[in-house]
KOLVEXLO-209403 format. One record per residue (C-alpha): residue number from 1; residue in one letter; x, y, z. Coordinates in Angstrom, 3 decimals. Example, Ala and Ser with C-alpha at 12.3 -4.5 7.8 and 13.67 -1.06 7.14 Angstrom:
<sites>
[1,A,[12.300,-4.500,7.800]]
[2,S,[13.670,-1.060,7.140]]
</sites>
This chain:
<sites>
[1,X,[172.250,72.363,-106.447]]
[2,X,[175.426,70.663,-108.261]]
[3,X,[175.194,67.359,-109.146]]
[4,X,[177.372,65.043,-107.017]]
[5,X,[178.923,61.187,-108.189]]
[6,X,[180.104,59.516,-105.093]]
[7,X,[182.551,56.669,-105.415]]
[8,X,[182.915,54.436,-102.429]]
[9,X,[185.027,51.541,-101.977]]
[10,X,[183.609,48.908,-99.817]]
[11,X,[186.699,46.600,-100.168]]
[12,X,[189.537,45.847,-102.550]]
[13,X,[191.282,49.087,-101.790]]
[14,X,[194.979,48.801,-99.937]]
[15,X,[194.322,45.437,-99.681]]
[16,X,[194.049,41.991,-101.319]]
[17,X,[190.637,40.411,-101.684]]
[18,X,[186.969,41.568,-100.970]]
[19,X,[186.930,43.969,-104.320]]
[20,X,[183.425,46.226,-103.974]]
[21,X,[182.951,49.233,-104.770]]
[22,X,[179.726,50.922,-105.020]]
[23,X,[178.887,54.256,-107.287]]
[24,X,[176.542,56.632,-106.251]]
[25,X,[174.499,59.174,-108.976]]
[26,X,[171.291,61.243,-108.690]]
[27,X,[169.783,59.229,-105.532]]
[28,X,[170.812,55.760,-107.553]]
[29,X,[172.880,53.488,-106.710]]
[30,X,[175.073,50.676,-108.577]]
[31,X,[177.776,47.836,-107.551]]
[32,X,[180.723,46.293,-108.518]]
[33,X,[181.738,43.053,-107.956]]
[34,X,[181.208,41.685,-104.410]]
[35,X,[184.290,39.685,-103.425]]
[36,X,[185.750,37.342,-100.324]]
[37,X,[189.254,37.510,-98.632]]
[38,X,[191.381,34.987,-97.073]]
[39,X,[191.344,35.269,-93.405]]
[40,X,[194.689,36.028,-91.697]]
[41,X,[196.200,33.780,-89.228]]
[42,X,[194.603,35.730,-86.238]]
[43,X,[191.554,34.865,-87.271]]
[44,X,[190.829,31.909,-85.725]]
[45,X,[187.469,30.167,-86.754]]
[46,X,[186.937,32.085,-89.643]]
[47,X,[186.435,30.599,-93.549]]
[48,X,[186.057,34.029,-95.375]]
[49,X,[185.876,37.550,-94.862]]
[50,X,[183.755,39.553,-96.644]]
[51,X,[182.684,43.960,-97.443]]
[52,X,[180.915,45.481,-94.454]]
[53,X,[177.457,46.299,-96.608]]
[54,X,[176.248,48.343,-94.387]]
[55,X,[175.840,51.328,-96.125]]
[56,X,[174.309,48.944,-99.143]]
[57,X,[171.595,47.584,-96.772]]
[58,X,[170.236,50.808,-95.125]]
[59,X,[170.003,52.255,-98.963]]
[60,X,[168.791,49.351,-100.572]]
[61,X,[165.725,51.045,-102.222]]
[62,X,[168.099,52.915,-104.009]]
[63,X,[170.089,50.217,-105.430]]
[64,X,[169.935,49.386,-109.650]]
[65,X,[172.216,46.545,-110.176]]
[66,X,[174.888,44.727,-108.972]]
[67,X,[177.929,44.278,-111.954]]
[68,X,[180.392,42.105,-111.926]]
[69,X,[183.620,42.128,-113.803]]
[70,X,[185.269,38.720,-113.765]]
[71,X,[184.357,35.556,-111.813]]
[72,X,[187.746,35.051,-109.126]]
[73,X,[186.357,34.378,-105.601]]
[74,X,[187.778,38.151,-104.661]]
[75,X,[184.903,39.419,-106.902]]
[76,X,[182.187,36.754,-106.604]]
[77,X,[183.222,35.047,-103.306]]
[78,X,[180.585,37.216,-101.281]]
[79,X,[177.948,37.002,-103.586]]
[80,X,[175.345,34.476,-101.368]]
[81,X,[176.313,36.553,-98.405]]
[82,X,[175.085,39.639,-99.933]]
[83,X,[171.972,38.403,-101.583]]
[84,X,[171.000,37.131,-97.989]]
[85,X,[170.560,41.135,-96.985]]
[86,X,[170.338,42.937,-100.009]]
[87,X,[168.389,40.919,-103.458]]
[88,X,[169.613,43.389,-106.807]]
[89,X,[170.475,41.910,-110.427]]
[90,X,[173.581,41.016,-110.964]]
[91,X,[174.449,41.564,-114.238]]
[92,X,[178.031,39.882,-115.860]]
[93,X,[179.664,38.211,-119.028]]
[94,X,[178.391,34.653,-119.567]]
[95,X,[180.987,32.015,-117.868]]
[96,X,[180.885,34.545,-115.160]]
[97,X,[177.153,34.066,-114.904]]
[98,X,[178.158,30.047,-115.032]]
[99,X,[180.411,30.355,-112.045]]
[100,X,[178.088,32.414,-109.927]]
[101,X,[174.941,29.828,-110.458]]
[102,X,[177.643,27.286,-108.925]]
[103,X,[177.873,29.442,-105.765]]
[104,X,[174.282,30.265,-105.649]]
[105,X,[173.683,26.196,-105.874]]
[106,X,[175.909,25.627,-103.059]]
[107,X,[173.921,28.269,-101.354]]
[108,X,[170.419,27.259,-102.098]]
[109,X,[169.769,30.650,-103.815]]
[110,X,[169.270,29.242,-107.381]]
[111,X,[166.050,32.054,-108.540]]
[112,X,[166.905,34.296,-105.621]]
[113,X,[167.706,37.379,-108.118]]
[114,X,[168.004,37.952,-112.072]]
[115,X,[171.085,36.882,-113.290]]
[116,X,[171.561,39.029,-116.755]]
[117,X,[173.919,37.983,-119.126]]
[118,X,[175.895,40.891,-121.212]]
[119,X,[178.676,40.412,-124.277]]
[120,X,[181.577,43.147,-124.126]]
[121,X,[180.803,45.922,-126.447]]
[122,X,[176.662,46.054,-124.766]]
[123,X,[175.817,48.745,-122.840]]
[124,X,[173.247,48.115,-119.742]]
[125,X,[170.538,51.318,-118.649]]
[126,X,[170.624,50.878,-114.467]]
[127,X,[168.802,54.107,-113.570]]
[128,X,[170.653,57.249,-114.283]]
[129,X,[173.678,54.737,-115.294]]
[130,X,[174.683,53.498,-118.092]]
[131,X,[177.267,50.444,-117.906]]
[132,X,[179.207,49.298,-120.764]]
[133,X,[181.008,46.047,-120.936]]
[134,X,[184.583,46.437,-122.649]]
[135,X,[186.563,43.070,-123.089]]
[136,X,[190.033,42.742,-120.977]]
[137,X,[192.072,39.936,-120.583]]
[138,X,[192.552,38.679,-117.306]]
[139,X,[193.747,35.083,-115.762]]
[140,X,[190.417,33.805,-116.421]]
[141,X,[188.116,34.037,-119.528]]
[142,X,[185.727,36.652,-120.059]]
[143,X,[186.626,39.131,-117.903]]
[144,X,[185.719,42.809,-118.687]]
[145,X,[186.136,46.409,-117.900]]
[146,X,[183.344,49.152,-117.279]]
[147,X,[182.487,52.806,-118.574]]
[148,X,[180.296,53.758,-116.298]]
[149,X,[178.480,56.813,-117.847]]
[150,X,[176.691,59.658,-116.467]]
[151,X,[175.832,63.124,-117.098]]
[152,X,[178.854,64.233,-115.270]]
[153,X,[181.063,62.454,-117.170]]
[154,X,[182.468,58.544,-117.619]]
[155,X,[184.361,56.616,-115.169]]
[156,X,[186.291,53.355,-116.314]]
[157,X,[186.345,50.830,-114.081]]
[158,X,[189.173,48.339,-115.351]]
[159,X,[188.801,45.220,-113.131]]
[160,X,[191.467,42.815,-113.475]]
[161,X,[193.437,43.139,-116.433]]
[162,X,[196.345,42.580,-118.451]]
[163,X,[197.597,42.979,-121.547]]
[164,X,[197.983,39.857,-123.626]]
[165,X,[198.507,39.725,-127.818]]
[166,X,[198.503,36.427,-127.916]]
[167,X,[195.492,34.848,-125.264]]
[168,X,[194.725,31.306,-125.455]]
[169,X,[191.187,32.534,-126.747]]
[170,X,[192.217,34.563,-129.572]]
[171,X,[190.143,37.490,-127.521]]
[172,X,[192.649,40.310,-127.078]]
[173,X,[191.464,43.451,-125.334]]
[174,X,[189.731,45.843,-126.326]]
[175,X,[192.798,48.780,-126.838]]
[176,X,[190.775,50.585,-129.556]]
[177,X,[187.748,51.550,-127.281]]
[178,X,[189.890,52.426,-124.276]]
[179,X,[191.424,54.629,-126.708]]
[180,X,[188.212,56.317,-128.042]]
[181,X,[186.933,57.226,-124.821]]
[182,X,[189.880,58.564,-123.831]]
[183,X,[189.393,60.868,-126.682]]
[184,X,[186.654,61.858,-125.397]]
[185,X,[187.181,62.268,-122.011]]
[186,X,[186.754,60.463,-119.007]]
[187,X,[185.984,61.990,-115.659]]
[188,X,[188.046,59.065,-113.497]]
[189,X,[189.835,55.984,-113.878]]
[190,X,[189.889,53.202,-111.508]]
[191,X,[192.683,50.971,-112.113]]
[192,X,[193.862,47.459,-111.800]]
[193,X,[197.188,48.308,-109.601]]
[194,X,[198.172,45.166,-108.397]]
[195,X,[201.525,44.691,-110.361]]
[196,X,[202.157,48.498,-111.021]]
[197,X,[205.772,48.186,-108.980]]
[198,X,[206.577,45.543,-111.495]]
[199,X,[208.297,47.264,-114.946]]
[200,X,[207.839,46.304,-118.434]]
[201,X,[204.810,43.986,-119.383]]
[202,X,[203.511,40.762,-118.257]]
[203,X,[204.161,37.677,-120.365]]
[204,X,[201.557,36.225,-122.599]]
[205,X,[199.605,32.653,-120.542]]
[206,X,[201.006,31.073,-123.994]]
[207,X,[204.135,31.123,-122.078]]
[208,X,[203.159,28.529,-118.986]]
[209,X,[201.932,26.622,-122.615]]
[210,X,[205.770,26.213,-123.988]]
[211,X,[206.623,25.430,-120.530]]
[212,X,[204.230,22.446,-119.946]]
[213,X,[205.408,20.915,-122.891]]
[214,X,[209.022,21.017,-122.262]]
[215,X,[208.145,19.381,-118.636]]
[216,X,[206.386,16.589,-119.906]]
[217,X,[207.976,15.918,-122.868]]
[218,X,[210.394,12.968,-121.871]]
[219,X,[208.980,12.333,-118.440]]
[220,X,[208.770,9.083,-117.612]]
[221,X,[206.693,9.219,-114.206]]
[222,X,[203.360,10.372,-113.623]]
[223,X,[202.691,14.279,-113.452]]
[224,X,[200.503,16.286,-111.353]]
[225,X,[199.591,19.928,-112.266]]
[226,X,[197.610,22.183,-109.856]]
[227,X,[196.906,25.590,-110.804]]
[228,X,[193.615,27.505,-109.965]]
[229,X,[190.494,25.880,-111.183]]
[230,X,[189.175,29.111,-112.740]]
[231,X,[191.901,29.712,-114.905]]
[232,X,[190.432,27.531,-117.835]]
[233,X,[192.916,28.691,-120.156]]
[234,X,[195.654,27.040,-117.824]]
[235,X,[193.594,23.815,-117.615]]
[236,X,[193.437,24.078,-122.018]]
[237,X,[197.168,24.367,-121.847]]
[238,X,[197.657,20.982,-119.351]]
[239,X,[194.558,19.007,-121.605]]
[240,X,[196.925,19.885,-124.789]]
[241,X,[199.992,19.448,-123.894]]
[242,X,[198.973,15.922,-122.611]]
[243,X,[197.505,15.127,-125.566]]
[244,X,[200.181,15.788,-127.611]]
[245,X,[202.462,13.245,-125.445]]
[246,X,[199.971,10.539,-125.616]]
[247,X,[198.856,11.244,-121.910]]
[248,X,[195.598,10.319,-120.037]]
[249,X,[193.903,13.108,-118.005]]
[250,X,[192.019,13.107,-114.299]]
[251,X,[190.919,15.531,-112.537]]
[252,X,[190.236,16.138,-108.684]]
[253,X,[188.889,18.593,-106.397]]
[254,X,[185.704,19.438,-106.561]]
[255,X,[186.189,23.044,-107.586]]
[256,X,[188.407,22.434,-110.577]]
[257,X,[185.691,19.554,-111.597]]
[258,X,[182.571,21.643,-111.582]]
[259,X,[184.629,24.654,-113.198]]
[260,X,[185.561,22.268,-116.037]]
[261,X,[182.149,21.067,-116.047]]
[262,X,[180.725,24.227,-116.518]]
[263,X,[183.658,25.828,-119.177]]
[264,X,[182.905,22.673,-120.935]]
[265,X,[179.455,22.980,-121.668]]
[266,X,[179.771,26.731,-122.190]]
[267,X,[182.295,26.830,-125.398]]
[268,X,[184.823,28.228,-122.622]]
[269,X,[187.405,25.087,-122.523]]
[270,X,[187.877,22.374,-125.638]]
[271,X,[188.737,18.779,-124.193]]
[272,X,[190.730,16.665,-126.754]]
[273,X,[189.276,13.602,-128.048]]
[274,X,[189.422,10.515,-125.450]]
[275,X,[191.619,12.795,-123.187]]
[276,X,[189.681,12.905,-119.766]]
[277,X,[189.236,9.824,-117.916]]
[278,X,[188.104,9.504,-114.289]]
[279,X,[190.257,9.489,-111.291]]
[280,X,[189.291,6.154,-110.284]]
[281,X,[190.501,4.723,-113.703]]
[282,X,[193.821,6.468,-114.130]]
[283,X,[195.830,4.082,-112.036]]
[284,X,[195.429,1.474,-113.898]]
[285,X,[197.681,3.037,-116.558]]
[286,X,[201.122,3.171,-116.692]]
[287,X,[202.972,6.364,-114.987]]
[288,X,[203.930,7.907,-118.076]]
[289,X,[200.525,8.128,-119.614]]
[290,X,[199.247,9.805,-116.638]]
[291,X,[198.553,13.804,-115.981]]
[292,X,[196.127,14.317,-112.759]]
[293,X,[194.772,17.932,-112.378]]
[294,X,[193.867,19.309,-109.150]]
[295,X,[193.078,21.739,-106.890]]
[296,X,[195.138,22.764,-103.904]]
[297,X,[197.618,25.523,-105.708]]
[298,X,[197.231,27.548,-102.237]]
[299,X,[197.795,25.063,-99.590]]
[300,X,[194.061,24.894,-98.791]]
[301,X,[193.677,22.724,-96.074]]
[302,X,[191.612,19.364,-97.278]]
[303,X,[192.125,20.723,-100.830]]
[304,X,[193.110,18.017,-103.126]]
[305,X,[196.464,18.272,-103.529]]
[306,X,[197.199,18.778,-99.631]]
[307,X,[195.405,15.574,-98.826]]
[308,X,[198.058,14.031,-101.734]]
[309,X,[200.876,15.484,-99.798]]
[310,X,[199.581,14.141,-96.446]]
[311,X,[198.363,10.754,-97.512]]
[312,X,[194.799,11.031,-97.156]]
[313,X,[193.822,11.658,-100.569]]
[314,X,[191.445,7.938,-101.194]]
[315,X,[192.636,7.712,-105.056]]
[316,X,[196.051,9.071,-105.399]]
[317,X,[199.479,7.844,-103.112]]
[318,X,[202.224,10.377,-104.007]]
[319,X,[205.482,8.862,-104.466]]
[320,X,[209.098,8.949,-105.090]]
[321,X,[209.685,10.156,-109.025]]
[322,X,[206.189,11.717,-109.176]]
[323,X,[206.336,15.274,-110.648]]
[324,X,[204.502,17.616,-109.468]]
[325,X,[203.816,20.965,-111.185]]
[326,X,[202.441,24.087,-109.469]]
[327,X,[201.426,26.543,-111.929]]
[328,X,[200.422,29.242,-109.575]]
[329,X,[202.019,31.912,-107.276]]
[330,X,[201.409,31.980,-103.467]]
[331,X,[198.176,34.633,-102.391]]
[332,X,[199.875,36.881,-100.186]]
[333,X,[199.736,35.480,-97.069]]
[334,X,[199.391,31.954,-98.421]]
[335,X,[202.716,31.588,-98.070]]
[336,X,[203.501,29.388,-94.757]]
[337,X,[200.475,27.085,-96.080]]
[338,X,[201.714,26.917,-99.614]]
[339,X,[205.259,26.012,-98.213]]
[340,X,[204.366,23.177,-95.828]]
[341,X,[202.786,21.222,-99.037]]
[342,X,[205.978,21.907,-100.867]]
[343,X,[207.669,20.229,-97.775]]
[344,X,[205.771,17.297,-97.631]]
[345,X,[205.833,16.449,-101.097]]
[346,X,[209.602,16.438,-101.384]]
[347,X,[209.629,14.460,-98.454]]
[348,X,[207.370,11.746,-100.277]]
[349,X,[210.422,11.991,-103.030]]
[350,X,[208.545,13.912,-105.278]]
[351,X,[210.018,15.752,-108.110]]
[352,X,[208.399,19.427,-107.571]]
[353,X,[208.336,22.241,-109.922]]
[354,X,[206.769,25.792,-109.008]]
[355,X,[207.215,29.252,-110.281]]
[356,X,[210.853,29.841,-108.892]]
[357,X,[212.030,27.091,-111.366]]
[358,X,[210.611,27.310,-114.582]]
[359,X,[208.134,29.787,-116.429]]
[360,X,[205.020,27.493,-114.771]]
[361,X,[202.618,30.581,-114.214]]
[362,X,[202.378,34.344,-115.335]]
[363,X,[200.194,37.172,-113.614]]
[364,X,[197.341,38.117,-114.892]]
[365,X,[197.789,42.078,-113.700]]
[366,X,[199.096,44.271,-115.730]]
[367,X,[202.610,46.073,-114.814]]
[368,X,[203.617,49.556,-115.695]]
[369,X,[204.095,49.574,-119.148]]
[370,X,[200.703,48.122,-119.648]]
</sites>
């Protein structure tokens, strides 16, 4: 009987969000990343949507590992859900790891399953599979491709990726091992497609870098940057561009503080000296020493920067002169939500800057050159 390699998508493809797919080889089974969605607006009541795992739960005997690529909440959003029906090790890059113990904390799941840590270039045995870990770059640090090899042949998953010659890191991909094993042959490719109407390549993060600088240079007021709390490269750029104009930095939203926490103590983000102070302290200073990082890029309701823009944030009063800087592009279907903040902070007088202005955020997909 021929062998057969089934590849099925449980989520992430034709749509935004919820990336799964599962791969299935000689009886054996293995996972990739296990994401969340946004709801839509005609979902009324619900806070996430997540893969139907059906398929995963009936066949759970036959399940080896679950692998994860990069740690955005569409890859690691469903995680607690999961492990609730279905307990298989989860194997990813180290801040990954960090980001998922967060969720499992919130989850009380701490010890629920084995976490395994792998560095790109490793290769991982899961039954008849063997899964190696190939460095990409990505809006968020070490993110990674897979080979997935079998007897029949390899399959690289890419993940998220981009491009970048010049990350914040120093880690570019890895171009020279995609290359070799397309020397040798690879039996499918499942790719990152996101941007692939967009031509030419995406710009290097080092660009939102040049950009912060020229915003704050000369600024007289205070300035308040929100941006995704997982992209800790980002975050670097804000904590050095402050630092370099004599600025003070707080942070708020309780995402973007445990993220730092944990890039922090993992190598992963590199705080200048006497930069950080907490939020509570960083009125006391005068407007121009003052950058305040937060959460709330999306519109989240009760997010940090939304309760800013609707007065019920307890430590921060947004007023006229205030600049506000959001380095991030609208979700798909974010946009009514993202737009209302907008709204109400130029109605509190606010000086707001977003992507339609100034180079203040760059994909991290790859477009079709790439």
């Amino acid at each position: 009987m021929a062998e057969k390699l089934k590849i099925i998508p449980l989520g992430g493809l034709n749509e935004i969000g919820k990336n799964m797919t599962a791969y299935e080889y000689g009886g054996e089974i293995i996972v990739v990343d296990c994401g969340m969605a946004f709801p839509g607006d005609d979902m009324y009541g619900i806070d996430c949507v997540i893969p139907d795992v059906t398929y995963l739960v009936k066949n759970r005997s036959r399940l080896r590992g679950l692998f994860i690529t990069h740690g955005h909440e569409d890859h690691i959003g469903a995680i607690p859900y999961v492990l609730k029906q279905i307990n298989l090790p989860i194997y990813c890059t180290k801040f990954t790891a960090g980001l998922i113990k967060l969720k499992l904390q919130e989850h009380g799941l701490v010890g629920s399953t084995k976490l395994i840590t792998v560095e790109p270039g490793q290769t991982v045995r899961a039954g008849k599979f063997q899964v190696e870990f190939i460095h990409v770059n990505h809006s968020i640090a070490d993110s990674v491709a897979f080979a997935i090899h079998t007897r029949m042949g390899a399959i690289v998953h890419t993940g998220d990726f981009k491009i970048d010659s010049t990350p914040i890191d120093g880690e570019v991909i890895d171009l020279a091992r995609f290359g070799e094993l397309g020397k040798q042959g690879v039996l499918a490719l499942l790719a990152d497609s996101t941007n692939v109407e967009r031509p030419g390549y995406t710009m290097s993060e080092r660009a939102v870098g040049a950009t912060f600088k020229r915003q704050f240079t000369g600024c007289q007021q205070r300035i308040i940057v929100t941006t995704f709390a997982s992209n800790v490269h980002r975050i670097q750029q804000v904590l050095d561009a402050a630092a370099a104009c004599g600025r003070k930095v707080a942070v708020t939203g309780r995402s973007m503080e445990n993220i730092m926490k944990v890039s922090t103590e993992l190598g992963y983000m590199k705080v200048p000296k006497n930069t950080l102070v907490d939020i509570n302290r960083i009125k006391g200073l005068p407007l121009n020493q003052q950058v305040i990082v937060t959460t709330g890029s999306q519109g989240e309701e009760m997010s940090a920067l939304y309760r800013m823009a609707f007065s019920t944030h307890k430590q921060v009063d947004i007023g006229p002169g205030d600049k506000v800087i959001i380095s991030a592009s609208a979700i798909p279907g974010n946009e009514v939500t993202v737009g209302r903040v907008i709204n109400e902070l130029f109605r509190k007088g606010a000086d707001v800057v977003y992507d339609k202005a100034d180079m203040l955020h760059v994909s991290g997909h790859a477009c079709q050159e790439e």
